[in-house]
C-alpha positions as a Python dict, from the first residue, in 0.01 Angstrom:
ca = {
    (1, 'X'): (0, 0, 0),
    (2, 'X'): (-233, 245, 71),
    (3, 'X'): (-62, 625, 83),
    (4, 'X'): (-24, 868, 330),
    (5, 'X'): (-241, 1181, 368),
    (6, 'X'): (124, 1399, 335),
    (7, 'X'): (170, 1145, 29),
    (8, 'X'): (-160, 1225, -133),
    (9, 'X'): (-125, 1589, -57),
    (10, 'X'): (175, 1587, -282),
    (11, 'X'): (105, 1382, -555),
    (12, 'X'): (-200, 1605, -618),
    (13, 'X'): (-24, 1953, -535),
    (14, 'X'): (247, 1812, -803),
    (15, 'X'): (-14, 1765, -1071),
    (16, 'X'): (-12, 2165, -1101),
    (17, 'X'): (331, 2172, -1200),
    (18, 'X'): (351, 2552, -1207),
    (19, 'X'): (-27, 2607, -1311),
    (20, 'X'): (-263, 2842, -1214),
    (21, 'X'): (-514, 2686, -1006),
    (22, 'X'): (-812, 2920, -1142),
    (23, 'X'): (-734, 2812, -1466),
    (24, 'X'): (-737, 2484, -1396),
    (25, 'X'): (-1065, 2520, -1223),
    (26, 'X'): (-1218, 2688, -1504),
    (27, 'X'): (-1151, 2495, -1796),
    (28, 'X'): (-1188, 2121, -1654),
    (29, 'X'): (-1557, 2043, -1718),
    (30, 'X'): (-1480, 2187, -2045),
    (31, 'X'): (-1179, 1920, -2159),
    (32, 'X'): (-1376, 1667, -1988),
    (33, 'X'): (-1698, 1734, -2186),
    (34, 'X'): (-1500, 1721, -2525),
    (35, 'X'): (-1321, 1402, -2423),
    (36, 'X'): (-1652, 1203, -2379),
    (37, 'X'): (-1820, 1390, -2613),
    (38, 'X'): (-2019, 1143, -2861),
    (39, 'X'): (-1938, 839, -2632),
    (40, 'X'): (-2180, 565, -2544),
    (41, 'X'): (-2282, 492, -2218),
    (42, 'X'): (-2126, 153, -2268),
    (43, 'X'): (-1840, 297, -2374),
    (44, 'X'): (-1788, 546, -2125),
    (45, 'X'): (-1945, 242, -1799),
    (46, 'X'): (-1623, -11, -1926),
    (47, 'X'): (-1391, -40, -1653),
    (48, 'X'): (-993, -85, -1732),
    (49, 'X'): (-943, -357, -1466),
    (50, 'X'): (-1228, -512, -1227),
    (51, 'X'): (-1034, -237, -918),
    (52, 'X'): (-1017, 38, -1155),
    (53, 'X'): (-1367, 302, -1202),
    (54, 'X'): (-1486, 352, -1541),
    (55, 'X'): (-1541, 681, -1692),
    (56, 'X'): (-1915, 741, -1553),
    (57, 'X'): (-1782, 595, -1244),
    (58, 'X'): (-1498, 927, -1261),
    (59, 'X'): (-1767, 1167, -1333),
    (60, 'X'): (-2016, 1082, -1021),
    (61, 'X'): (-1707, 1128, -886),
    (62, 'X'): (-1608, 1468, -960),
    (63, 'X'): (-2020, 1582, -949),
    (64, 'X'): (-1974, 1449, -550),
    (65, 'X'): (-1616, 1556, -467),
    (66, 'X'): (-1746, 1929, -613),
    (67, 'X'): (-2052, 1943, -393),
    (68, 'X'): (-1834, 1857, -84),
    (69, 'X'): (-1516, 2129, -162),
    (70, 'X'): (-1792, 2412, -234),
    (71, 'X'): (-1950, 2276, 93),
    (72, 'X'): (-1572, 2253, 262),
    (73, 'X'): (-1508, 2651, 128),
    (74, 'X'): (-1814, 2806, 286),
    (75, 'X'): (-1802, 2642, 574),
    (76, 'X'): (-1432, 2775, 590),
    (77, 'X'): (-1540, 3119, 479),
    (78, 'X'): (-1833, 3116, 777),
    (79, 'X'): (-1575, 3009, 1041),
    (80, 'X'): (-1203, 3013, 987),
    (81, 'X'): (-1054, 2790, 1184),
    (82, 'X'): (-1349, 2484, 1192),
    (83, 'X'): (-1301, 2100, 1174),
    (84, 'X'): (-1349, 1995, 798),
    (85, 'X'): (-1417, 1602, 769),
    (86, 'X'): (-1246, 1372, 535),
    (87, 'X'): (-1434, 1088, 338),
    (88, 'X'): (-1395, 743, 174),
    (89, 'X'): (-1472, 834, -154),
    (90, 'X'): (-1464, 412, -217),
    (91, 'X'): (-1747, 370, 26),
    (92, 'X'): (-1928, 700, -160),
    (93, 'X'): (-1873, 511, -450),
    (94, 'X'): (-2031, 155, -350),
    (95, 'X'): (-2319, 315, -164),
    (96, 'X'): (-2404, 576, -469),
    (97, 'X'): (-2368, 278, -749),
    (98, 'X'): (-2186, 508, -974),
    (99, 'X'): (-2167, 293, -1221),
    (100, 'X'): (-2512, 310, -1277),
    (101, 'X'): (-2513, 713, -1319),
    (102, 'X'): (-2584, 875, -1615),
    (103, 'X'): (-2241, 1055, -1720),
    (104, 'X'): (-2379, 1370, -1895),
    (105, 'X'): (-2594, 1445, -1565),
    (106, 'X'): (-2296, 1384, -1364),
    (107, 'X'): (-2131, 1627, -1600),
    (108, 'X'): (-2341, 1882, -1582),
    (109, 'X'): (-2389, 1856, -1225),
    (110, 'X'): (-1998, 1909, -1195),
    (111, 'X'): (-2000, 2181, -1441),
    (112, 'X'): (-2293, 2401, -1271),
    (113, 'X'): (-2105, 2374, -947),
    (114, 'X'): (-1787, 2423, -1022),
    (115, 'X'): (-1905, 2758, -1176),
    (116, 'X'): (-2067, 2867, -878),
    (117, 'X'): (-1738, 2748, -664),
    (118, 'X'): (-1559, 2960, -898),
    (119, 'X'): (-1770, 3269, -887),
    (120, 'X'): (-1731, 3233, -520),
    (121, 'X'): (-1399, 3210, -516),
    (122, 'X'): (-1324, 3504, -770),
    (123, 'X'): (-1537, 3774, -564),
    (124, 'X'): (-1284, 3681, -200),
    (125, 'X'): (-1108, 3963, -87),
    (126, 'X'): (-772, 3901, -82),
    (127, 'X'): (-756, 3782, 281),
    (128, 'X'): (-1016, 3583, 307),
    (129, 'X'): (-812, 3351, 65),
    (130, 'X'): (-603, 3287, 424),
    (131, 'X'): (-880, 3146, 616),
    (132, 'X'): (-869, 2795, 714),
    (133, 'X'): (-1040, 2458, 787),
    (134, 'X'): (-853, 2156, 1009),
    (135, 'X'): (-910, 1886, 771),
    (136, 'X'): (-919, 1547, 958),
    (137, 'X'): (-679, 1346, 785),
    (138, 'X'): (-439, 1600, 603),
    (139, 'X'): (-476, 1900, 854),
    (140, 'X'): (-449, 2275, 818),
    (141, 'X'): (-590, 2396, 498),
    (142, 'X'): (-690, 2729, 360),
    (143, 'X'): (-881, 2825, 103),
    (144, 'X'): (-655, 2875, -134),
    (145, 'X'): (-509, 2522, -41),
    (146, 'X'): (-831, 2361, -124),
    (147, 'X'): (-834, 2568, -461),
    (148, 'X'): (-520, 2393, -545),
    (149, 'X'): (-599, 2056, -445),
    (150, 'X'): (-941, 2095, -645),
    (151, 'X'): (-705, 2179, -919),
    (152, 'X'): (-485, 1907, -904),
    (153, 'X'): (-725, 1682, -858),
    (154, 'X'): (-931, 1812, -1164),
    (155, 'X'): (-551, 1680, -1343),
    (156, 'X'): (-522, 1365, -1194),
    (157, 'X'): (-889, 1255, -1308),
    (158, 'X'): (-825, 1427, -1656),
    (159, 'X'): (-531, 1220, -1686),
    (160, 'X'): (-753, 905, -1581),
    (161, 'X'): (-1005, 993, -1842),
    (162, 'X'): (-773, 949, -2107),
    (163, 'X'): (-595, 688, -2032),
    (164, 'X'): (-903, 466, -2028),
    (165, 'X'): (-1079, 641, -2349),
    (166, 'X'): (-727, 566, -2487),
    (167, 'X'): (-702, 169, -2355),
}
């Protein structure tokens, strides 16, 4: 069973545990660099189970999903308040052929972006942290919402990552 948006909202948000989302944000693409570091591409394009993504599938992933948050923040920033559209990140993945990607430019396409989400983010003013999108499937959510849920979901793929490299 698929879940709910309220369902996803919390498994993520609970990945945080107490953490500092900027933290989180900031040293990802650095523990996911030194897990993969000195894999193969074969290594890193197995797949756990046939409905499970592989590890280059993971890191398209992440390279897409930070693209769209950076995109979801400015457009928040620009006009608190707007309509913020939700995607099927399963359909991203078909269309995109991510298992085909090369990992270490998915990586680095992650890691360039995510430091120019976070040098956005660190220059806010305080209150600008407040201002909001209307997300289409999980509603309301402000900018520091979408900080966290980048942060959590930074965990939740971390977590994935090793589990596999582990399997």
């Amino acid at each position: 069973m698929q879940e709910t948006a309220q369902q996803y909202i919390q498994r993520i948000l609970g990945y945080l545990d107490g953490k500092n989302a900027m933290d989180v944000l900031a040293a990802t693409p650095r523990q996911v660099e030194r897990l993969i570091k000195g894999l193969t591409r074969k290594r890193l394009g197995k797949r756990p189970s046939p409905e499970k993504w592989s590890v280059t599938e993971i890191l398209a992933h992440l390279a897409d999903v930070e693209i769209v948050q950076g995109f979801r923040i400015r457009l928040i920033l620009g006009a608190s308040g707007i309509s913020i559209q939700g995607f099927d990140q399963d359909v991203w993945a078909r269309y995109s052929d991510y298992a085909t990607h090369d990992p270490a430019l998915s990586l680095e396409g992650y890691r360039v972006n995510r430091q120019r989400t976070l040098r956005l983010l660190k220059s806010l003013p305080k209150e600008m942290w407040d201002n909001f999108g209307v997300h289409s499937e999980r509603g309301k959510e402000t900018v520091r919402r979408v900080a966290e849920m980048m942060a959590g979901h930074d965990i939740n793929h971390l977590r994935q990552i090793q589990a596999i490299l582990k399997g």
